[in-house]
DOVEX-867993 format. One record per residue: x, y negated, z negated of N, C-alpha, C in turn. Coordinates in steps of 0.2 Angstrom, whole numbers, plus 5000, padded with zeros to 4 digits. Each point is the difference from the previous one (the first is absolute). Example, Ala and Ser with C-alpha at 12.3 -4.5 7.8 and 13.67 -1.06 7.14 Angstrom:
<romars>
506650284961499649945000500449945000
499849955004500449944999499649954997
</romars>
This chain:
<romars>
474949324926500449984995499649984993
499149995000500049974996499750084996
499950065004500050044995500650034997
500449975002500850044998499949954993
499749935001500449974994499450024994
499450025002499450024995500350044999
500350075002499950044995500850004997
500349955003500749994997499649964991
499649985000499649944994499850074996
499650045003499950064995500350034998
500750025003500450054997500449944995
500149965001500449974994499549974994
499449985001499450014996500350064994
499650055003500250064996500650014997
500649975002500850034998500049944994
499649915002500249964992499550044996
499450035001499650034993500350054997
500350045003500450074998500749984996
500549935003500449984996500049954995
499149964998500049984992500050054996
499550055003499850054995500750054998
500450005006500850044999500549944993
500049965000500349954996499750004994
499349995001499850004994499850074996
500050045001500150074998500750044996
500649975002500649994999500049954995
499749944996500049974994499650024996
499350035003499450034996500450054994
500350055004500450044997500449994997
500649975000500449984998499949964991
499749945001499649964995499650054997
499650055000499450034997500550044996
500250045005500750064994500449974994
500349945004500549984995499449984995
499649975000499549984994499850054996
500050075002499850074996500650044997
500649945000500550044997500650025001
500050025009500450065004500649945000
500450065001500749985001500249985006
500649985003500149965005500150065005
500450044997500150065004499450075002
499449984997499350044999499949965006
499949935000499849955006500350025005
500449995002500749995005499750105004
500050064995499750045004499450015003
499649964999499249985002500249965008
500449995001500149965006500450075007
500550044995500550035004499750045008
499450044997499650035006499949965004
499649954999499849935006500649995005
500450014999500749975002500150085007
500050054993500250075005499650015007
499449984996499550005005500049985009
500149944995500349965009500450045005
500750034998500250055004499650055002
499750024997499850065004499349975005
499749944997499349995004500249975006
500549955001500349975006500050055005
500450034997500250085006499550055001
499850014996499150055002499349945003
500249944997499549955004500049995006
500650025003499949965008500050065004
500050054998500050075004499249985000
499650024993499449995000499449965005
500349934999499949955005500049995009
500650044999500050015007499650075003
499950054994499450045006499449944998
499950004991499149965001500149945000
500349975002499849935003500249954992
500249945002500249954995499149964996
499750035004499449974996499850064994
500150085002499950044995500549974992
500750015004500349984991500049934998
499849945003500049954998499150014996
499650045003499650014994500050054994
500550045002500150044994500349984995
500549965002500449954994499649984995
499549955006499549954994499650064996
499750055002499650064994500450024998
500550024999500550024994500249934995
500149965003500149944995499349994996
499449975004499450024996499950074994
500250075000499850054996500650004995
500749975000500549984996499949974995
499749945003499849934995499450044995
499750025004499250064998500350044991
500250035005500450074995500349954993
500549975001500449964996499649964994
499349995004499549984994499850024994
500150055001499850064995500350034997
501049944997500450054997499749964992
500250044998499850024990500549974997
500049944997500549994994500150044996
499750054998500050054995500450065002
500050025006500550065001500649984999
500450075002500650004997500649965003
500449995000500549935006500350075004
500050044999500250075005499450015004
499549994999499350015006500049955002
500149934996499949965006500349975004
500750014999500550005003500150045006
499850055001500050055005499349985003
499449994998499549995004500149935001
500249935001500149945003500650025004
500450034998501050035004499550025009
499450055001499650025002499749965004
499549964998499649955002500549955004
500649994997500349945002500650045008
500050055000500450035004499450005008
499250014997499449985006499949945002
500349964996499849945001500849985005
500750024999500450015004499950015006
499650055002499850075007499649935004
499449984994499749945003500349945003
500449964994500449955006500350025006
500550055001500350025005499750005006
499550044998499450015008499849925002
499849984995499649925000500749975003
500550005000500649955003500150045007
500450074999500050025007499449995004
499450014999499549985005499949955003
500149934995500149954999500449975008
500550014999500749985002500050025006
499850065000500250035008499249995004
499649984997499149965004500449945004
500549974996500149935005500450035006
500550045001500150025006499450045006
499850014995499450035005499649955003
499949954996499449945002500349935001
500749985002500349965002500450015008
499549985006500250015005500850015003
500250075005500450015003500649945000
500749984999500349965004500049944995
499649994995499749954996500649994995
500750035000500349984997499949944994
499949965000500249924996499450024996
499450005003499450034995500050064996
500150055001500450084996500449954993
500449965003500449984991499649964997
499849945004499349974995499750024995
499650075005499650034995500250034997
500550035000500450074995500049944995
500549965002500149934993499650004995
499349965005499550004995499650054996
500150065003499650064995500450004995
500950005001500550024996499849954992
500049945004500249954995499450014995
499449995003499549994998499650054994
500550065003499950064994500349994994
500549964999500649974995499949984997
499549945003500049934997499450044994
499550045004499250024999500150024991
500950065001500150074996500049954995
500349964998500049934998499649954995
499550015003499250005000499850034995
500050045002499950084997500149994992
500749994998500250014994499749954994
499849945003499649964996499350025002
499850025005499250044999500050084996
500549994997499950084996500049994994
500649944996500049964993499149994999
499849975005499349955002499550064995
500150045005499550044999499950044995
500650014997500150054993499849964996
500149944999499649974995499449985000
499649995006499349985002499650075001
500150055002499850065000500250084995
500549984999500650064998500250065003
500250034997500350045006499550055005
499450024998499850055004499649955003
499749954998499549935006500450005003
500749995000500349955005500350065004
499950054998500150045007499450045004
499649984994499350025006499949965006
500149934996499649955004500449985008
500950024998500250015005499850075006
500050054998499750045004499349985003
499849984998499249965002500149995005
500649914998500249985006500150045006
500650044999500350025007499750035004
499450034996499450035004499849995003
499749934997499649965006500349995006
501049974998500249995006499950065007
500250054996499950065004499550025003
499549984999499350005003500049975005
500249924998499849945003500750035005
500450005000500650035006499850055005
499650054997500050055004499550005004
499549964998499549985005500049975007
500549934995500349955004500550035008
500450054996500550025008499750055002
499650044999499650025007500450074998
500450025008500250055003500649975001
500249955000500949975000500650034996
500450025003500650034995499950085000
499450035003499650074997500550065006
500649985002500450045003499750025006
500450015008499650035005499750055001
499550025002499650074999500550065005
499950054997500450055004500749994998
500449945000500750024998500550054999
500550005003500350084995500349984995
499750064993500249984995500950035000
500349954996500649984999500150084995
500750005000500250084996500449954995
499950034993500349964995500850004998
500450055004500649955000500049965004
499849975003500049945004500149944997
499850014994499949934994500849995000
500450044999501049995001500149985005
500149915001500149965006500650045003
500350015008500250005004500549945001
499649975001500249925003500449964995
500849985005500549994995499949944995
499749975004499949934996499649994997
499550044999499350004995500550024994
500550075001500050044995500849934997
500449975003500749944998499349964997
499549975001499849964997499550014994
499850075000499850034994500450004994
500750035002500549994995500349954998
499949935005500249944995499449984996
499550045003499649954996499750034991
500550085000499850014993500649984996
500649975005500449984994499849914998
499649975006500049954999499449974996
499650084999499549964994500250044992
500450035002500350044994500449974995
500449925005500349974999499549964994
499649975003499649974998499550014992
499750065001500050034993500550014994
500650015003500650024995500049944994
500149955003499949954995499349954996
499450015008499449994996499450024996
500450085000499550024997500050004994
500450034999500249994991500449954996
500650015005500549944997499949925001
499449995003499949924998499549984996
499650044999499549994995500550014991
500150054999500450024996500649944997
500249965006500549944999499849954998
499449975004499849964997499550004994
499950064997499750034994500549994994
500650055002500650004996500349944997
500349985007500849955000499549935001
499549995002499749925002499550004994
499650054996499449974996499549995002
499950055004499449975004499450054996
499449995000499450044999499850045006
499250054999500050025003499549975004
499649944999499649965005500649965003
500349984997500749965006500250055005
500350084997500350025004499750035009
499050034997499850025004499449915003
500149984998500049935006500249995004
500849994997500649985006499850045005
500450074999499950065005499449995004
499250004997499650015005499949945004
500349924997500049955006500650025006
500450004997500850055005499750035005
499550064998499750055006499449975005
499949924996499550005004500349965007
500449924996500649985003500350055007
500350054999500450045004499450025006
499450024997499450015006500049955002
499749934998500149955007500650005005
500649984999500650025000499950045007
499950064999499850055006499849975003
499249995001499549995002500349945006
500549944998500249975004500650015005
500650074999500350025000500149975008
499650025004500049975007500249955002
499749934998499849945000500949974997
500250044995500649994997500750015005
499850055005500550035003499750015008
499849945001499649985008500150055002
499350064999500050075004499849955007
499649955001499950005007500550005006
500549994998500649985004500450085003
499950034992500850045003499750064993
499750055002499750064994500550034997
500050024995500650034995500250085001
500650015003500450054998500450024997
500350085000500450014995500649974999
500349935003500449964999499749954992
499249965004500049984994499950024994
499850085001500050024993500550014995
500749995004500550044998500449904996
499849975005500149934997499749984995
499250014997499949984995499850064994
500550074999500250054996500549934998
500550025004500749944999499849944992
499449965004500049954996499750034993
499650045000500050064992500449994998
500350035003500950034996500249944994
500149945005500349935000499749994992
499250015003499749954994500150034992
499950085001500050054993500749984997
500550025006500849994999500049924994
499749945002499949954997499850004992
499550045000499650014993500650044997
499950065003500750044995500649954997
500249975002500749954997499749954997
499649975001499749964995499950024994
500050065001499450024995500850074995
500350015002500850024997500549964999
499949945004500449944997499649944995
499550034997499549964995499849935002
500049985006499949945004499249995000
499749954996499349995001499750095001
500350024995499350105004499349965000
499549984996499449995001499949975007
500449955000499949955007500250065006
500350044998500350055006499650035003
499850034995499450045001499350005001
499649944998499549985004500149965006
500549964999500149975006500250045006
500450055001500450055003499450055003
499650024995499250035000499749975007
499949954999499549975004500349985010
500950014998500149995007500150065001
500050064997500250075000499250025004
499549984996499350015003500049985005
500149925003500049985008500450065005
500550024997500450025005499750095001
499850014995500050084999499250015005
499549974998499349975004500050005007
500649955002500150015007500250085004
500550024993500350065002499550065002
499649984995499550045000499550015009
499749934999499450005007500450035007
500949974998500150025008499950074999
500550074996499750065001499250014999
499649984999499550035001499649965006
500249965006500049985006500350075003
500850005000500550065003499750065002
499650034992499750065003499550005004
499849964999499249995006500349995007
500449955000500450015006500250065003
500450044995500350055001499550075003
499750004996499550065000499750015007
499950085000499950005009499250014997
499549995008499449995000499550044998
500150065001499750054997500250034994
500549984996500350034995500049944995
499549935000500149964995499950024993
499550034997499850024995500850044998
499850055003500950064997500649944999
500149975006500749944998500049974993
499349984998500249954995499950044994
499750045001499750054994500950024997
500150045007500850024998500649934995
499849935005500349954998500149974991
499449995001499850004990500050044998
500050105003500250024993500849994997
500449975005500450004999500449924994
499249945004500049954993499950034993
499350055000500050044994500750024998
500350055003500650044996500549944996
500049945005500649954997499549964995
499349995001499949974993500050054993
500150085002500050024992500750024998
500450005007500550014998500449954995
499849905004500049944997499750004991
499450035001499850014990500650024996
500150075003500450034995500649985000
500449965004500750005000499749914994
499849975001499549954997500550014993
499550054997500049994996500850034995
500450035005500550044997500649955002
500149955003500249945003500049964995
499649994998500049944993500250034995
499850064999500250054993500749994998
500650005007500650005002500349945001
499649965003500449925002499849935000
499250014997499749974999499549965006
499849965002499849965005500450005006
500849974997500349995005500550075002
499750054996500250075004499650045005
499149984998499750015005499949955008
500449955000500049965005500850005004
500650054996500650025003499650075006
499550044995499750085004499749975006
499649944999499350005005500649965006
500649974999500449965003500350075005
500150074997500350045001499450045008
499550004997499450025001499949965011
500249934997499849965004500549995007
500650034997500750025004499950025005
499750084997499750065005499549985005
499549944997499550005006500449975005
500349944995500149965009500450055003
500750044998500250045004499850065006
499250014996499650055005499549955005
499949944997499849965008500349985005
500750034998500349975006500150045005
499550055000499950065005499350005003
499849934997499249985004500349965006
499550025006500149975006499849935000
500649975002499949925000499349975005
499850035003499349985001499450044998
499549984998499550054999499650045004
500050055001499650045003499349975001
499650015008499749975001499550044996
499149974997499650034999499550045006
499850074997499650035006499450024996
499550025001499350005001499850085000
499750034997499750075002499449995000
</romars>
């Protein structure tokens, strides 16, 4: 057990260095552009590929994974995020906003490729490295990689303000690739031949990455409406409201948010402890009990906030119970799947599984922002309520106990 837990210390080692520099590369840009001028929708396309990317890399990553092993793309992650931050060094204030637009749209869609790998490797290492049977342990730790990633992304956003001022934009993304370099030495040294996949294995034929198995493939679908939901209202439309309708500036706005994100990762991170996994581990019953209290909560904000009842107080305070509950929603599906997933097929299960978080979080941007455009806040909070329907209806096709974990 105590090397399950060492290289359990590594692989999350590596996954918080990769999710400052993920956070903070997301404000680098964002700050740096708008300071040079660009428009909001110039901005807003510098993000789009990142997002596409996810899809496709989920779904090619764990095919990947599964012939070369979770230690191949859990290192390929971090060198693509290293030559990202690289490449991104060297863009020219002086070119034209159409080349650099297209060459950061670029850089920012490898740095996509990057996270994906770095998470799916991530995620599916603790099913490999948390003992057979171990049920109560498996959500622990999922908990704590989930949350701790959250809180880190979080992190991140005030180490990228930090940095742009104290270095500017091309130091502060050297120095992060520096960084993760070293992690990545100091990792790959450190684990050995751990996670390097079994020798000889047969390699996996790549429609195989399209789960089979019913309950991988019911909880994949709730789970892109259930973070779809989730983005519908926070991506656009709450920054924009409290910018708009509250007066808010753009250090209050992006404060708030990034204590929120960070908040919501503790949150996870305890998710167990909150919901005595040692007693009785979560199935698709409880998942479908706290979609429910979602509902409850959003349903809350919306009236408040169309019957002009304290909106401010609605929506931050609504906010932050919306986070407790959404947090929780969160750890148990990415507990579920590891439960779920069979033992030779981890990598492809959750590859498949997230790509399908990816499709609901782009689907959640865009519907974001055409939400507000229509109904304002409390119109993107009627869609995500809409959104949030569908999931619980489609958990309710999750087996009321969880599938036992197996081992390949």
């Amino acid at each position: 057990m105590s090397a399950a837990i060492r290289n359990y210390a590594l692989v999350t080692g590596a996954y918080w260095g990769f999710t400052l520099t993920d956070g903070a590369l997301r404000m680098l840009v964002l700050l740096h552009f708008h300071a040079l001028g660009y428009s909001a929708f110039e901005i807003a396309l510098l993000f789009i590929l990142y997002e596409v990317a996810g899809i496709v890399t989920n779904l090619v990553g764990g095919w990947l994974a599964q012939a070369r092993g979770l230690r191949f793309t859990l290192f390929a992650g971090l060198a693509l995020q290293i030559a990202s931050l690289t490449a991104l060094s060297f863009t020219n204030p002086d070119w034209l906003p159409a080349i650099s637009v297209a060459y950061v749209m670029g850089l920012q869609a490898a740095s996509g490729v990057a996270k994906d790998l770095t998470k799916m490797s991530s995620k599916s290492a603790i099913k490999v490295l948390v003992p057979a049977h171990a049920e109560g342990a498996l959500f622990r730790w999922v908990a704590l990689l989930t949350g701790s990633k959250n809180a880190l992304k979080g992190v991140g956003f005030f180490m990228g303000g930090a940095l742009l001022s104290w270095l500017g934009f091309s130091g502060a993304l050297l120095a992060m690739a520096a960084g993760l370099a070293l992690t990545l030495v100091a990792v790959a040294i450190s684990l050995g031949s751990a996670m390097a996949g079994p020798a000889g294995a047969m390699k996996p034929k790549f429609r195989d990455v399209f789960s089979r198995d019913r309950k991988i493939n019911v909880l994949s679908a709730a789970r892109l409406f259930l973070f779809g939901s989730r983005d519908i209202w926070f991506v656009v439309g709450l920054p924009v409201f409290l910018a708009s309708e509250l007066g808010w500036g753009h250090i209050e706005v992006g404060s708030y948010m990034a204590l929120w994100v960070i908040g919501y990762g503790f949150i996870q991170a305890i998710a167990p402890k909150m919901l005595r996994a040692k007693t009785r581990e979560p199935d698709g019953r409880t998942a479908q009990i706290w979609i429910a209290a979602l509902i409850a909560v959003s349903a809350a904000i919306a009236i408040a906030i169309t019957q002009d009842f304290a909106p401010e107080l609605a929506v931050l305070g609504g906010l932050l119970v919306f986070g407790i509950v959404f947090a929780i929603n969160s750890s148990l599906h990415s507990y579920l799947i590891l439960a779920y997933a069979e033992g030779d097929k981890v990598a492809m299960n959750v590859g498949f599984y997230y790509m399908s978080n990816a499709i609901g979080r782009l689907t959640g941007t865009v519907l974001s922002g055409v939400a507000y455009l229509y109904g304002g806040l409390a119109g993107c909070l009627v869609t995500s309520i809409a959104f949030l329907t569908l999931a619980w209806v489609i958990s309710a096709a999750l087996p009321s106990r969880s599938a036992t974990p197996t081992h390949g």
